[in-house]
NUKOL-79839 format. One record per residue: x, z, y of N, C-alpha, C, O in turn. Coordinates in steps of 0.1 Angstrom, whole numbers, padded with zeros to 4 digits, always signed. Last residue first. Layout:
// residues N
XZYXZYXZYXZY
...
//
This chain:
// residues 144
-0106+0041-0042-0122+0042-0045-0123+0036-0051-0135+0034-0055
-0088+0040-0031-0080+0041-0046-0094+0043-0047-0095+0050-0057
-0084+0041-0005-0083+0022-0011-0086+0028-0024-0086+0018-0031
-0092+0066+0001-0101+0051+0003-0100+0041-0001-0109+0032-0002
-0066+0073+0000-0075+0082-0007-0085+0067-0006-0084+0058-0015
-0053+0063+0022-0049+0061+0009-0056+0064-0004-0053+0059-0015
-0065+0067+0042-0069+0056+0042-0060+0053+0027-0062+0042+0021
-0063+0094+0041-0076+0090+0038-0080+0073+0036-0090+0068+0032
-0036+0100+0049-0040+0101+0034-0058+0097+0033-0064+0099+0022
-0034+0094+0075-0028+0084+0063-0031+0085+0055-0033+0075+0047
-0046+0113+0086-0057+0099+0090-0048+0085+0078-0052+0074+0074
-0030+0132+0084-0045+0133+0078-0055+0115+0072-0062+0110+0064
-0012+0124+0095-0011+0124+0085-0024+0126+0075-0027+0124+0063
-0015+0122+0124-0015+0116+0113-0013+0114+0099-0013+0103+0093
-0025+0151+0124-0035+0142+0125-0029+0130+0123-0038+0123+0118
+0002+0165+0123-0006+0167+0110-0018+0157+0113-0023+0155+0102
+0009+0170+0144+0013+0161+0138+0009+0155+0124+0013+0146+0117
-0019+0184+0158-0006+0182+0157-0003+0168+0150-0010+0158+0151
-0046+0181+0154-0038+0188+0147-0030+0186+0146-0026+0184+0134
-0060+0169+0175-0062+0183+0172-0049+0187+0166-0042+0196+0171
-0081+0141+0153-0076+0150+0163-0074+0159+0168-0085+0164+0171
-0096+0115+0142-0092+0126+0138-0081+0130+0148-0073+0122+0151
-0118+0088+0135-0114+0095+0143-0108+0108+0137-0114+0113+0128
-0127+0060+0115-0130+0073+0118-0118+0076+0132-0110+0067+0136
-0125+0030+0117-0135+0040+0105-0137+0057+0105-0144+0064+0099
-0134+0019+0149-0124+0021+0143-0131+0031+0129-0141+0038+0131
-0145+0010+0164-0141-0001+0158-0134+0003+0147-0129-0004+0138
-0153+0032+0183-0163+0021+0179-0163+0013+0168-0173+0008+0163
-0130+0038+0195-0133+0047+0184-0147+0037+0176-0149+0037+0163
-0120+0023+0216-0111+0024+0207-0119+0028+0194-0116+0022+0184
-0126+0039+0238-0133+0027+0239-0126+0022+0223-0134+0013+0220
-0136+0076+0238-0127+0064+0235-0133+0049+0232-0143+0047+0225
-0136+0100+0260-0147+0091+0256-0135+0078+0251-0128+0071+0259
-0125+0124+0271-0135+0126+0263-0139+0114+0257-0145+0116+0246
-0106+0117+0289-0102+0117+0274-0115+0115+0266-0116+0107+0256
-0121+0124+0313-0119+0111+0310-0114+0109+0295-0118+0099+0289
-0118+0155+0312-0136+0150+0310-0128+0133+0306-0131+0129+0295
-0089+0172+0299-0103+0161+0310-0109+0152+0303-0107+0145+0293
-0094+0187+0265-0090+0184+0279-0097+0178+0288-0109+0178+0288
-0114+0189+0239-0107+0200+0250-0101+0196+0260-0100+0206+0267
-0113+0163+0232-0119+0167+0236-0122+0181+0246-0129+0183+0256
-0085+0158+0220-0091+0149+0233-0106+0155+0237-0111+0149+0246
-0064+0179+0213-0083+0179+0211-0083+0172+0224-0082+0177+0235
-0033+0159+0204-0042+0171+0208-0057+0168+0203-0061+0161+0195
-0027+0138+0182-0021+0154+0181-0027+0162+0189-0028+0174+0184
-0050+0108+0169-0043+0122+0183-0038+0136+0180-0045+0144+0174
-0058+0082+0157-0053+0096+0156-0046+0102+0170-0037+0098+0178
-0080+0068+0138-0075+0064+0153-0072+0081+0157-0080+0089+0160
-0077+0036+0115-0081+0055+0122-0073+0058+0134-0063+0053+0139
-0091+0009+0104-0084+0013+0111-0087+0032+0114-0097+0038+0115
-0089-0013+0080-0096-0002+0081-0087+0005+0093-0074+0006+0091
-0091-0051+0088-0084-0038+0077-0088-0029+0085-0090-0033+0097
-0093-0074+0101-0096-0077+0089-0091-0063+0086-0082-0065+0079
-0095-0070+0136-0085-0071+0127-0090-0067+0112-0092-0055+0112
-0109-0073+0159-0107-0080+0154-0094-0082+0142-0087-0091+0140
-0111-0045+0169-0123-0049+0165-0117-0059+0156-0120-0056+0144
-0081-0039+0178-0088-0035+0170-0100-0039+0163-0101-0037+0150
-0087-0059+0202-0076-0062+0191-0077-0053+0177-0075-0058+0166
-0101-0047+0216-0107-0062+0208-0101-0063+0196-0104-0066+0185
-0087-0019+0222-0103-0022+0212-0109-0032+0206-0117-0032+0196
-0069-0036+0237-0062-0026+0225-0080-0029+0221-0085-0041+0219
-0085-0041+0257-0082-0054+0251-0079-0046+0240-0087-0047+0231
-0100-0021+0270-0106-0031+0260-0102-0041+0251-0108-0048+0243
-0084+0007+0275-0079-0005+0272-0088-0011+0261-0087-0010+0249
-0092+0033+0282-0098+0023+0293-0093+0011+0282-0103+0003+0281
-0085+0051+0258-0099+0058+0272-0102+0046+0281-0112+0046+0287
-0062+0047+0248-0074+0051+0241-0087+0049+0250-0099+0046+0246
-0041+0044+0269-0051+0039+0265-0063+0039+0255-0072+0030+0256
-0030+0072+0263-0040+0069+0273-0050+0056+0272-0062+0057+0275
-0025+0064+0228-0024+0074+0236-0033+0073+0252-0045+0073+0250
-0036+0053+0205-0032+0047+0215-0027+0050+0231-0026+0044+0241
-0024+0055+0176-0025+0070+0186-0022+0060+0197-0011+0057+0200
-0038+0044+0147-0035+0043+0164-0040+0054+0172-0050+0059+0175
-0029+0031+0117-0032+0045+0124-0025+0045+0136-0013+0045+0138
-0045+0009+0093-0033+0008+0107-0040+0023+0112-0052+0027+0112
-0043-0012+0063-0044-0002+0073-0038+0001+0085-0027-0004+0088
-0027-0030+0048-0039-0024+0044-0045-0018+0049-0055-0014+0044
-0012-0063+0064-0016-0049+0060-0027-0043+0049-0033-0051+0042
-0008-0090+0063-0016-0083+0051-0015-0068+0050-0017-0061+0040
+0005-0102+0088+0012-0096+0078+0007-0089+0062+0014-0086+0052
-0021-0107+0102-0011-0117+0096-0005-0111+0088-0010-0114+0077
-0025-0078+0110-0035-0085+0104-0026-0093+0095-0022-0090+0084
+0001-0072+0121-0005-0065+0112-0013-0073+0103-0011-0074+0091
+0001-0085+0141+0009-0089+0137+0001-0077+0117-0001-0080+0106
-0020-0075+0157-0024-0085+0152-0015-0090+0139-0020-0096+0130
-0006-0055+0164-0018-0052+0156-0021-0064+0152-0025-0064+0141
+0015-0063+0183+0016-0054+0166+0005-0055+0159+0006-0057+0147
-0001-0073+0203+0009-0080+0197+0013-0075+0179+0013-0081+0168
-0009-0048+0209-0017-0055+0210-0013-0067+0196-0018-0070+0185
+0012-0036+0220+0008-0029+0209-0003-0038+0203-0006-0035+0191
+0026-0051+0238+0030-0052+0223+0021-0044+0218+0022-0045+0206
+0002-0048+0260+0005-0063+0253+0013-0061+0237+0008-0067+0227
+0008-0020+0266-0007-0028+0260+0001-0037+0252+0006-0036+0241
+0039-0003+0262+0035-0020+0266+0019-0018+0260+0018-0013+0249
+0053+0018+0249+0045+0022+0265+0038+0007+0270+0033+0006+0281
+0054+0015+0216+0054+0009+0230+0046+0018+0242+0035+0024+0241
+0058+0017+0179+0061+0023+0191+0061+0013+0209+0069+0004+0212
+0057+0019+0148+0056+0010+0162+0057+0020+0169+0055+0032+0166
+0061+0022+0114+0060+0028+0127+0065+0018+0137+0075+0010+0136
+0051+0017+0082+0058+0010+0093+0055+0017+0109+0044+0014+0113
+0050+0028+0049+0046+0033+0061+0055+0023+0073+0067+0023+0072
+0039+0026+0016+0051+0022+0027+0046+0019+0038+0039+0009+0040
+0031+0052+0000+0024+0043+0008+0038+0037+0019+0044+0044+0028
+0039+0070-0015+0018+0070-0016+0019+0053-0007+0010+0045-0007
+0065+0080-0017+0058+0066-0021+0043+0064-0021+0038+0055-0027
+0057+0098+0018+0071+0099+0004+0065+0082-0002+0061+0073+0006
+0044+0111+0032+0038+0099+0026+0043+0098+0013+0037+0098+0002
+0065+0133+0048+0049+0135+0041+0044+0126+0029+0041+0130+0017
+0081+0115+0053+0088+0122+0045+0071+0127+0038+0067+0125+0027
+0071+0099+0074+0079+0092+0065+0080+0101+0053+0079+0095+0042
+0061+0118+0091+0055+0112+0089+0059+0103+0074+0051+0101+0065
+0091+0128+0095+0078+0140+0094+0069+0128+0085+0071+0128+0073
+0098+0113+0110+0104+0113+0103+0098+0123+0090+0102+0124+0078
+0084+0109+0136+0080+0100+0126+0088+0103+0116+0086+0094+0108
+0088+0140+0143+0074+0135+0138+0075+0124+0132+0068+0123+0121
+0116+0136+0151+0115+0142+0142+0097+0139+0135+0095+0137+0123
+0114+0114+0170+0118+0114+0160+0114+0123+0149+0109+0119+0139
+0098+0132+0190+0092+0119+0182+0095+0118+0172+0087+0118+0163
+0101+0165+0183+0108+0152+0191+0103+0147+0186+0099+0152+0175
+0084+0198+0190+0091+0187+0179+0092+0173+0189+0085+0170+0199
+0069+0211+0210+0084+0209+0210+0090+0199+0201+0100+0193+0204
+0041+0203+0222+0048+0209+0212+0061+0208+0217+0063+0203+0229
+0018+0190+0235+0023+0184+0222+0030+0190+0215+0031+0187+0203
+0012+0212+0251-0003+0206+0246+0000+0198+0232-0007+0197+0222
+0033+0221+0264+0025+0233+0263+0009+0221+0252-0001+0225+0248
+0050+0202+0264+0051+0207+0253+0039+0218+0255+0037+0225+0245
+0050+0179+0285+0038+0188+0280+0040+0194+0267+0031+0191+0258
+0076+0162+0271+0067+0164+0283+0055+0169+0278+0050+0164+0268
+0095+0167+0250+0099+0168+0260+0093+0166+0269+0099+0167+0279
+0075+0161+0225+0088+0170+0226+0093+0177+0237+0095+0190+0237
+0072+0125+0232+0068+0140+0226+0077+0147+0225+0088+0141+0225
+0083+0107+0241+0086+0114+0252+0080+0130+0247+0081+0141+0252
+0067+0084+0226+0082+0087+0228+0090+0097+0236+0102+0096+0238
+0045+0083+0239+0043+0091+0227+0061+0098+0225+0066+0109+0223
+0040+0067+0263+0045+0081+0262+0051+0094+0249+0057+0105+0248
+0017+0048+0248+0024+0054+0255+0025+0067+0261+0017+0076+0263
+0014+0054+0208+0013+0044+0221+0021+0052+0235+0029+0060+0232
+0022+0044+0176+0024+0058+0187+0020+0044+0198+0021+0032+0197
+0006+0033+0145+0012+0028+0160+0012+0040+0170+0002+0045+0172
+0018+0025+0114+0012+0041+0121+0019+0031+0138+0030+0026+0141
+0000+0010+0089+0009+0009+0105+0006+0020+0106-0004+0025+0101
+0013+0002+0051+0001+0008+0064+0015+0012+0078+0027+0015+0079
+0008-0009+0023+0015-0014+0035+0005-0005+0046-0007-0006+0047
+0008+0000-0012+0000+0000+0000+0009+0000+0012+0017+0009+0013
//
């Protein structure tokens, strides 16, 4: 099983801005977290951009590629970017749409994802642990 995990902007900066909401662990260390959780359930590909356009560009590349899944922490854009949502809408495979904080506990604008419509679930809150939640379900799901 081929699966995206996509960080979006800023994500690269976990660790070292707003540790009071993301924590102290470094990106690295989370994707490496992420790599090490999975182990062989699932060969895992990590993206990374502060760009719309590549994240945009990834996802499709995804499709093309025969993914089986894709896990998007589209980070702010979660909340305005329709094109990230088309590009989600329009991709043949199961998408989850993950956050380490409670987009819901913060400002009122987090509250609402243009992103979530398209996507087979949502999960949020739990550290670094919400991707990983959101990998094992789409692994648990294919094996239905």
């Amino acid at each position: 099983m081929k699966l995206a995990v996509i960080h979006g902007p800023n994500l690269n900066f976990t660790g070292i801005r707003q540790t009071d909401i993301y924590g102290s662990t470094s990106f690295e260390e989370i994707c490496q977290y992420i790599e090490s959780s999975v182990g062989k359930a699932a060969n895992i590909v990590q993206f990374q951009s502060n760009s719309e356009g590549d994240i945009i560009d990834f996802i499709q590349k995804c499709h093309h590629d025969g993914f089986d899944g894709i896990v998007i922490n589209a980070g702010a854009y979660t909340h305005y970017s329709y094109a990230i949502a088309d590009a989600v809408a329009g991709c043949k495979m199961p998408v989850v749409e993950a956050h380490m904080s409670n987009i819901y506990a913060r400002e009122n604008f987090r509250h609402k994802s243009v992103i979530a419509p398209y996507c087979i679930g949502q999960i949020s809150g739990f550290g670094a642990e919400s991707y990983i939640m959101s990998i094992n379900f789409l692994i648990q799901s294919r094996r239905k």
